[in-house]
N, C-alpha and C positions, 0 to 999 in steps of 0.2 A: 785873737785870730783876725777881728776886722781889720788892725792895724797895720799885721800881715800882709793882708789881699790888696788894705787900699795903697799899703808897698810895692805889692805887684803890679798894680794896675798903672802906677803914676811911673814905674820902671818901663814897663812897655809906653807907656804914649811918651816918653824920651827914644827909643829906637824909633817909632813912628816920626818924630823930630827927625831925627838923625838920617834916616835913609832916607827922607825927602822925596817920597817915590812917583813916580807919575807914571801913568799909562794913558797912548794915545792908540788909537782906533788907527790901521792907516789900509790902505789897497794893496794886495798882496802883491803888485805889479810892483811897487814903492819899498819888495823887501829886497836886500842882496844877497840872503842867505837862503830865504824858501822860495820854492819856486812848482808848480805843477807839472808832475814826470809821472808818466808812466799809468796815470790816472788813479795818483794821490798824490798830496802835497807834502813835499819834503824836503829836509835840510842841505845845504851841498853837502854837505860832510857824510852824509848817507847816517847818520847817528842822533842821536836823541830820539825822536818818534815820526811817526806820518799821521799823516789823515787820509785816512780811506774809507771806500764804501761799501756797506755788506746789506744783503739781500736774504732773506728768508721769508719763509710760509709757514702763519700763523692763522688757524680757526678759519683755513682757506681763504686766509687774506696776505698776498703778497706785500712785505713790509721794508722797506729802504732805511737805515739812517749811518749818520758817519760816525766811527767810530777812531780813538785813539791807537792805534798801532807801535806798541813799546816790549821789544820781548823780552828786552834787557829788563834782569831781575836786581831793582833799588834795593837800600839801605836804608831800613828804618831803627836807628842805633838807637838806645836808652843807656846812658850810665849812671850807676847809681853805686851810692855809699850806707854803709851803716849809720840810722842815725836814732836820735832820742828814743824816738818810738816809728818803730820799721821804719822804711827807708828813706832818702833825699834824692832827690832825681836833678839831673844837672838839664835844664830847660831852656832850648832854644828859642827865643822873642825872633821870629822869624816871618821876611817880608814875602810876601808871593803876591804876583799882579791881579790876583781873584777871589782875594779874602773879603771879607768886609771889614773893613775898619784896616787894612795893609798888615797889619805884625798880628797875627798870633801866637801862642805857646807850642812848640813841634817837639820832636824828640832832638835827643843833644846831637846826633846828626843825621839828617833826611837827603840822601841823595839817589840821584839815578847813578847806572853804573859809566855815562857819557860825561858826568859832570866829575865824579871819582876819577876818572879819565884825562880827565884836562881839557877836554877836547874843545873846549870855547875859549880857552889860553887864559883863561883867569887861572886864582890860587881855587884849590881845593876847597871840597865843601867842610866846614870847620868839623875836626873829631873823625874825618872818616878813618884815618888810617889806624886808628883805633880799632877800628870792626874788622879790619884784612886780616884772616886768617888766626882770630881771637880763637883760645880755646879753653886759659882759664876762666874763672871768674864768670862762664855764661849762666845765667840763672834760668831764659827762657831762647828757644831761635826755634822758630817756626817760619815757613813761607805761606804768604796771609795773599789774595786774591785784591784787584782795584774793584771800581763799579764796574763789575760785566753786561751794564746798558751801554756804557759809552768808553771804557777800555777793551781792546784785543787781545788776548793771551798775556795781562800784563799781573806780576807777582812782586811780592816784598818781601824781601827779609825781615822779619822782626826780631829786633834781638834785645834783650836787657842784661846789662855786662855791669858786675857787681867791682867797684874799684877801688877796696877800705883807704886808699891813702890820695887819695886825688885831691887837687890843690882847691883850696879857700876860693881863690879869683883868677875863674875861665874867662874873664874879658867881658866886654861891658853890654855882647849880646846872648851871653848863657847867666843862670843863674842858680844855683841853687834850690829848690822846693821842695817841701816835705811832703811824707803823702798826707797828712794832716790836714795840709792847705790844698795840694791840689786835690782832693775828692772835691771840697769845698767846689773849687772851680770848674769842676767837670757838669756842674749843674749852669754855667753861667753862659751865654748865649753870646760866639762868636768869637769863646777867648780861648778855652783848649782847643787844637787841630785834630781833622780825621787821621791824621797818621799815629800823633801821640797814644789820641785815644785808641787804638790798635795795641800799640807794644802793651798797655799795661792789662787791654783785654785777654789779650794773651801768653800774660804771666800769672806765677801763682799767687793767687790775691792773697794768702795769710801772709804769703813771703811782704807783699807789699807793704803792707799794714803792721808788720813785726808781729801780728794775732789774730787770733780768730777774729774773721769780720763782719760787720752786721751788726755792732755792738747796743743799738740804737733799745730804748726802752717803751718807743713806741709800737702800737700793735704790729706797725706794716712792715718796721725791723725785726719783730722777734718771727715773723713769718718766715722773711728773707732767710734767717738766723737757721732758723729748720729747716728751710727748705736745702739751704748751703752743706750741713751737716747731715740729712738724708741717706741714708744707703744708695749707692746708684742702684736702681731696681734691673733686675734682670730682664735681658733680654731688649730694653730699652737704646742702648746705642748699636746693636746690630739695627734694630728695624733700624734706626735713622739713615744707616749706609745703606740699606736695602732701599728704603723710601729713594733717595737720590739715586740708587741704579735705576731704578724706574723712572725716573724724572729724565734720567739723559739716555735712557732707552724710545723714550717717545718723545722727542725732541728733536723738533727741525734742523737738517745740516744747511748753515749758511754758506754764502757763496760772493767770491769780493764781484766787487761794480764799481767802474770809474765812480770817481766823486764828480768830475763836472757835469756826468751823465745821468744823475738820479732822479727817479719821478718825482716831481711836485715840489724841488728844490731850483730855484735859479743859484746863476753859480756865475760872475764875473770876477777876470782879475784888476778890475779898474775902479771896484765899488765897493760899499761898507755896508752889510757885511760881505765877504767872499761868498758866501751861500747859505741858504735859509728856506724854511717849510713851514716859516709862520711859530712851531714848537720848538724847534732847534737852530740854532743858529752856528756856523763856525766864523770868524774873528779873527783878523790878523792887529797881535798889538804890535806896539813900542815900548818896551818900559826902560824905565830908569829908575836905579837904586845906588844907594851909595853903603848899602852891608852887604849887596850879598858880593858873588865870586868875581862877576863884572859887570862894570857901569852903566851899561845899556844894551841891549838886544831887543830882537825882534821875533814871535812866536807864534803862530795859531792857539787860540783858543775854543772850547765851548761854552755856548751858554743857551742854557735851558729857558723857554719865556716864562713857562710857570713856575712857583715856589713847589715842592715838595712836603706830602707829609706821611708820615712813618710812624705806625703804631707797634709796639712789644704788649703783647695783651698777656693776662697772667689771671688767673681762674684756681680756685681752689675744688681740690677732689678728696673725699675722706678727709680735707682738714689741711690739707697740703698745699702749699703755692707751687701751681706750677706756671711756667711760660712757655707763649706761643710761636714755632715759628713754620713756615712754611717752605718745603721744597721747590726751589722757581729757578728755571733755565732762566739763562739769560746768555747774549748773542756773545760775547765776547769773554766769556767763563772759561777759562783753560779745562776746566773739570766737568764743563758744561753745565752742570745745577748746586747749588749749593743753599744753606740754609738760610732765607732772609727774614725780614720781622712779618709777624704773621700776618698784618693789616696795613692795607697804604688806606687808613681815615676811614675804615665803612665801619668799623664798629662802635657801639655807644659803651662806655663805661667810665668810670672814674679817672682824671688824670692824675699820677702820684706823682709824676716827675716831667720834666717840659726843658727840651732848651733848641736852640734853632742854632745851627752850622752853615758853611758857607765853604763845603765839601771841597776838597780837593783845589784850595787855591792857585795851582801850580798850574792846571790845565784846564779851568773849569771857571770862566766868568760869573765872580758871584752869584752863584747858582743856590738858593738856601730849601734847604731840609728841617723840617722841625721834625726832630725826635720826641716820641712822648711813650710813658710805661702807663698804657690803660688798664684799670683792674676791672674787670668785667664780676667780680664778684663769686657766683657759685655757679654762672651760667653754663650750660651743656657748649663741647666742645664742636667746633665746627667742623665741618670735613675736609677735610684734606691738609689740617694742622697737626702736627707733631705737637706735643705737651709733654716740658721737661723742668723736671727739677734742677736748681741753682748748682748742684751737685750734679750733675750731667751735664750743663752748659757748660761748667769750670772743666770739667774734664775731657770735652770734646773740642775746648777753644784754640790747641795749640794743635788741631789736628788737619785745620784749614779747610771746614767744613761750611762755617758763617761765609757770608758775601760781607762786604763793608761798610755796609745797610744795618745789617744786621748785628756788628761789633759795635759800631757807633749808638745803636740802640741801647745796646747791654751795658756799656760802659757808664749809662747813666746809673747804674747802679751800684754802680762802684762811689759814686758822692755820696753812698748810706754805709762803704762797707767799713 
């Protein structure tokens, strides 16, 4: 398996060779394709996304910030084959201008539905036309939520499309990997993507695995193992729909606000960055690639000044592992609340798993998150947490209930399954 990985690893830093990619910082005045209408910033083409501004009232504090506006629903494709022992996933080494380190592992095709489109006159995003109107062969298709802090109404298709006869050599930026290897890599910091880690969150993990998963001999797998196996308990996924009716029963209606016009943000189009609050910033790049669709464009970005961190806490009840998450509106939630990981870092407990991401390369300036699975032990449950077994999370995940916070969390649990 080392050999494996360190196969994989020296495969990607040859695309990172290859696409040569650079990104320059530049004044939004300096784009020819975006431009400020309407009070938000947007493409001429009226397509791909905007940047706009939304306003709500929280704990009787009026709160501003900008958010991505995309209501066109992407393509987050997985194809996969039968293989040794469960499955092979055909795996895009994929550049985006906001990763860290430029290529990580994505699904075999990640597109919005502008770039499926053509609408930047490049060639299509590799594999999509694969996912148009697919109906054999789907093992998982769920529509999964972005970050609802800093997306608007924006959704994914998830899908994992099973292809027993698909060819040996996709080209020299997809490859082949078993889930043997990639759980492996799901623990490694910077190298799967938040979208990959989605599709396989929200398929059926024996399916992935070719077996019962969990198989591990250590104590904190055979927990996993039970808690996977479990009866769902009664009565347990209604409260959770209930809990979130409540959640977006009291829950602030936001309301859009020019972007050049917001409190405590200057906003010039002659200056780097476009506009900023000190926490948030938006970003006009340049980049340039030489894998992806086409050779150079120009985009807004975000970027967060602080790092991020995200706790999955997981407590034992009569003997049981269960995990924590909690019901949290958030401004730009199509569904308005949804389940996220139960702790952003206040709680103390064991870490079992650890890996840091760099969320959403596509729109999101190396903005990094560490995920961590805290075991709090036998501690008494907090208020306002939900507590579920591995067997209720598996069974709620295709239902689009998790925020992407919160699949990202869980997904590290798939490196043990």
């Amino acid at each position: 398996m080392p050999d494996l990985q360190h196969s994989l690893l020296a495969w990607i830093a040859e695309v990172v060779e290859r696409d040569a990619g650079q990104v320059e910082e530049i004044a939004l005045s300096q784009s020819s394709a975006w431009s400020l209408r309407e009070g938000a910033l947007r493409h001429e083409t009226g397509r791909y996304f905007n940047v706009v501004g939304l306003e709500w009232v929280k704990a009787g504090e009026i709160r501003q910030a900008p958010f991505i506006e995309q209501r066109e629903v992407g393509t987050l494709g997985l194809i996969a084959r039968p293989g040794r022992s469960g499955l092979d996933f055909l795996m895009h080494a994929k550049a985006e201008p906001g990763n860290v380190g430029g290529v990580q592992l994505a699904p075999t095709c990640q597109a919005t539905a502008s770039n499926a489109d053509r609408v930047h006159g490049g060639t299509p995003p590799p594999f999509s036309r694969e996912f148009l109107g697919a109906k054999e062969g789907i093992l998982a298709d769920s529509l999964q939520s972005e970050q609802g802090s800093r997306f608007l109404g924006k959704r994914n298709r998830n899908v994992l499309l099973l292809a027993p006869d698909w060819e040996d050599d996709p080209g020299p930026l997809h490859r082949w990997i078993s889930f043997a290897v990639l759980r492996d890599l799901l623990a490694q910091d910077f190298l799967v993507n938040t979208d990959a880690r989605s599709v396989l969150c929200t398929s059926d993990w024996p399916t992935l695995a070719g077996r019962a998963p969990f198989p591990g001999e250590d104590r904190f797998s055979r927990e996993l193992c039970a808690s996977f196996h479990a009866p769902v308990r009664s009565g347990v996924l209604e409260e959770v729909f209930s809990a979130l009716e409540r959640a977006r029963a009291a829950s602030p209606a936001p309301r859009p606000v020019p972007v050049d016009a917001m409190a405590g943000f200057g906003f010039d189009l002659e200056s780097q960055p476009v506009m900023s609050d000190g926490a948030v910033a938006v970003r006009q790049i340049r980049v340039r690639s030489r894998t992806r669709e086409v050779a150079e464009w120009d985009q807004p970005i975000l970027d967060l000044a602080a790092p991020q961190l995200l706790d999955l806490p997981c407590r034992r009840q009569e003997g049981l592992l269960l995990f924590g998450y909690r019901p949290c509106w958030e401004p730009g939630l199509l569904a308005g609340a949804e389940l996220a990981p139960g702790s952003a870092g206040t709680l103390d407990g064991t870490v079992r798993l650890e890996v840091r991401q760099s969320d959403e390369g596509g729109r999101f300036h190396r903005d990094i998150a560490t995920y961590r699975v805290l075991d709090l032990g036998t501690a008494e449950p907090e208020e306002g947490m939900l507590w579920l077994t591995l067997a209720e999370v598996h069974a709620l995940m295709p239902r689009g209930v998790f925020n992407n916070e919160a699949r990202s969390a869980t997904s590290l649990l798939l490196s043990l399954a």
